[in-house]
N, C-alpha and C positions, 0 to 999 in steps of 0.2 A: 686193613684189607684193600684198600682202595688206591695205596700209594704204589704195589705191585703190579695192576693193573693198568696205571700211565706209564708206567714205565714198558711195560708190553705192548700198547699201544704207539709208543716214541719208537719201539724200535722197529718196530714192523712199520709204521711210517717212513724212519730210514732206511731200512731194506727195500721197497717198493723203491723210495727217490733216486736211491744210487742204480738200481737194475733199470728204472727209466732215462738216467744217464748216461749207464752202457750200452743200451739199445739206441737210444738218439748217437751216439759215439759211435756205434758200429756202422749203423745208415748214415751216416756223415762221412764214413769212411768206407763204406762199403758199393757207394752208386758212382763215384767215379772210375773205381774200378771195374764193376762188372760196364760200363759204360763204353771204358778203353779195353775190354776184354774182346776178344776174338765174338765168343757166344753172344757179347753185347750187339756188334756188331751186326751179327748175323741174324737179331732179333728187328734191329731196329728198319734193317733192310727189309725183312720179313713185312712189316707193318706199314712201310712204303710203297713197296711193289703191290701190294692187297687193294693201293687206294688211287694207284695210277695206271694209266695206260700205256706200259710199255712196260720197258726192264729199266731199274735204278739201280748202280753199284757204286762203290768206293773203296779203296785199299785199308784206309787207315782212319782211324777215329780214337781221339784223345780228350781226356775233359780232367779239369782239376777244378775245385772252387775258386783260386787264386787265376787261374792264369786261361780262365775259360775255357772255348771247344775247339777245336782243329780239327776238321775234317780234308782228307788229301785225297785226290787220283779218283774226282766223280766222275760218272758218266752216268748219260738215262740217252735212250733209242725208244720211238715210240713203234707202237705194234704196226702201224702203216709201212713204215720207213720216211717217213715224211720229216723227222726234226731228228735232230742228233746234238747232246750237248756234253762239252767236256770243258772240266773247270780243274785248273794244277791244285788249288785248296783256298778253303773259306775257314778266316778264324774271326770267332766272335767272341765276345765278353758279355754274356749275358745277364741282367742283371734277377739272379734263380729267386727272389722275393717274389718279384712281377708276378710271374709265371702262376702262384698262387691267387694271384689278385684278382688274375684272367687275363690281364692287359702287359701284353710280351714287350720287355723291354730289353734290346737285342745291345744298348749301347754299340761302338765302334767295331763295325764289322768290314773285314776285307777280303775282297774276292780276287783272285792271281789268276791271273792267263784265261780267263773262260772264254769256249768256242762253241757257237751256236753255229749249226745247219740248218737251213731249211727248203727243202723240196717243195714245189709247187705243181711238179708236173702229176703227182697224186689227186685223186677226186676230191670234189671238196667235202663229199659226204664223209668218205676216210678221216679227210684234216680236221673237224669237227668233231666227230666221236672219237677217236684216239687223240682230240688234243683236252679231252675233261674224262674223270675219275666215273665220272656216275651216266653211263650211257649215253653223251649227248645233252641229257640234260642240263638248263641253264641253271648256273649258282650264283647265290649272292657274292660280289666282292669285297664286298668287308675285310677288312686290314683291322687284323686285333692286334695292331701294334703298334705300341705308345712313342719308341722314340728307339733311333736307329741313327749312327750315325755311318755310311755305306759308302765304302772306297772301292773303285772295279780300279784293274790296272791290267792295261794293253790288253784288252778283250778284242774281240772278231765275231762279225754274226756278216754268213756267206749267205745270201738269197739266190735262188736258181728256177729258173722258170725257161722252160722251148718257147713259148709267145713271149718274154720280155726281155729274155739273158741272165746274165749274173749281175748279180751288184756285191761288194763287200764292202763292210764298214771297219774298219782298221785303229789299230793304234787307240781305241776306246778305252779313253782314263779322266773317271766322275768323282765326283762326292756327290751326295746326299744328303742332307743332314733332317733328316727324316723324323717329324713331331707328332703326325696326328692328325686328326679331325679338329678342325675348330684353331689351329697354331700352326705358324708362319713354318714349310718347309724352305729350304735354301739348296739350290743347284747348280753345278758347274760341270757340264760335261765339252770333251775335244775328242774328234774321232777324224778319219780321213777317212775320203770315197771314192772307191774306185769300181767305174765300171766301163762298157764299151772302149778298153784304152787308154781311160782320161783320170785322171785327179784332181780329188781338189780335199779342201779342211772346212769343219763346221765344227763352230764353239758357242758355245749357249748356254747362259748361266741366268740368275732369277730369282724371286722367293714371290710363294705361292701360296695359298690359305683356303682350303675348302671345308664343306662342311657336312658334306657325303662322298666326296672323292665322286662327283662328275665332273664333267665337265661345266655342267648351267650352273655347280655351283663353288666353281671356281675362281677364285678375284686375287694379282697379284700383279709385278712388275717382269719382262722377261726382253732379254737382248740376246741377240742371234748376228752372230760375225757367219757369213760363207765369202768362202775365197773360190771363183774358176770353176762353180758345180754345174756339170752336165745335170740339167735336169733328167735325159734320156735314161740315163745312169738308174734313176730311182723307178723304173718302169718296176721293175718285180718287187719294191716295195710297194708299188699303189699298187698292184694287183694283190699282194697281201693283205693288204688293209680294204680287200675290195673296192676299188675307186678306179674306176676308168677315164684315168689321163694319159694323152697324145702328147701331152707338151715335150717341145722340144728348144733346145740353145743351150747358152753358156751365162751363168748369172755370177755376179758377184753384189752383196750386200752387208751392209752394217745399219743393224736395224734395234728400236728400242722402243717398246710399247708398254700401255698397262690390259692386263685381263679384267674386265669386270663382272660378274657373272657369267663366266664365259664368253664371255664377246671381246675382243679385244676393241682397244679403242686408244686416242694420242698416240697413233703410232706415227713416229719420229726417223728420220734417218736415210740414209741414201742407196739406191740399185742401179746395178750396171748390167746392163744384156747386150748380150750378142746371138745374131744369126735366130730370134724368138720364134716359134710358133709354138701358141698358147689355145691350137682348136681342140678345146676340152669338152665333152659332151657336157650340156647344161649350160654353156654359157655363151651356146649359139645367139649371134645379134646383137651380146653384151660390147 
């Protein structure tokens, strides 16, 4: 009596194992698809737009286990009119384990042609709330991601301000090679600047190691080539970054320092200026 009954228990064990086979086989075949689906799409746009402030779109969206994600023809406009970004397409090779683990491992991601705008003649109350998801309110920045290694190629990010002019950053092509909290990242970026007229190139490459991603606690080595920069040029960047600089000339330097909690220190190497004024508020009588 008892040999009929393992035997009905083996097979209803195998029935169970092989329909858990075909289910894991179908989801394994089934999420890249609806993924590169039109509906996929239209979903994941859905659940972006809900958490930002503006419109996000993109033409095309591809994903395979082997050959990772391609995403083509984005663009996001924030609700102000104050930022505009368009990127020709980002592929990445993710590694889809991570993602379980909690800590996003994006492996070697590359970004084609992106063009950032930004408007400054907008209030700044506007540029604050429509530049975060959650009313204004401040978020933590926490980067849940483990390790990325991050190629831009011929990027553009145009500053425009009535008090300071334009500035553009041109020709912007980086790596990254992006580890983490607590391990060495490694930097190499080349862009040209143009503004008032003038040009010039800035290269600046480095590896750096923090351990909350500030600044105080940041320690590494970093070298900075400029050729010919109109300081003048970067007027609408420091008004971005809030900082009210006058300075004016023409610098050239090749420069090589180490960060040590933030502070930079040995720093080594040589500047050239022309035609300086350096009357910055703050450092009146310096």
């Amino acid at each position: 009596k008892n040999k009929p009954q393992r035997k009905t228990r083996k097979r209803i064990l195998a029935v169970v194992m092989i329909l858990l086979a075909i289910l894991i086989l179908l989801v394994f075949i089934f999420v890249p698809v609806y993924v590169s689906s039109e509906q996929g799409r239209k979903t994941i746009l859905a659940k972006i737009n809900s958490s930002v402030s503006g419109k996000t779109n993109f033409s095309g969206l591809s994903m395979s286990w082997l050959g990772g994600v391609k995403v083509t023809g984005i663009s996001y406009k924030d609700n102000a009119g104050n930022t505009s970004v368009e990127v020709k397409q980002i592929a990445t090779k993710p590694m889809y384990c991570s993602i379980l683990m909690g800590s996003l491992s994006l492996g070697k991601t590359v970004v084609d042609e992106p063009r950032i705008e930004v408007n400054l003649d907008g209030s700044k109350e506007n540029r604050i709330s429509q530049g975060t998801g959650t009313g204004g309110k401040s978020t933590s920045a926490g980067l849940p991601v483990n390790k990325v290694d991050l190629v831009v190629n011929n990027g553009n990010v145009k500053v425009t301000s009535k008090k300071s002019g334009t500035v553009e950053l041109s020709q912007i092509n980086s790596e990254v090679n992006f580890r983490g909290t607590g391990e060495k990242t490694n930097f190499d970026v080349n862009m040209d600047v143009t503004g008032q007229g003038k040009e010039s190139s800035i290269h600046a490459q480095g590896q750096v190691k923090s351990d909350g991603w500030k600044l105080k606690d940041t320690s590494g080595t970093v070298t900075v080539e400029v050729n010919d920069l109109d300081i003048a040029s970067l007027w609408p960047v420091f008004e971005l970054a809030g900082v009210e600089a006058g300075a004016k000339g023409i610098i050239s330097a090749n420069m090589q320092g180490e960060i040590k909690d933030g502070r930079v220190e040995n720093l080594v190497g040589t500047m050239k200026g022309k035609d300086l004024d350096m009357a910055i508020p703050g450092t009146k009588g310096d």
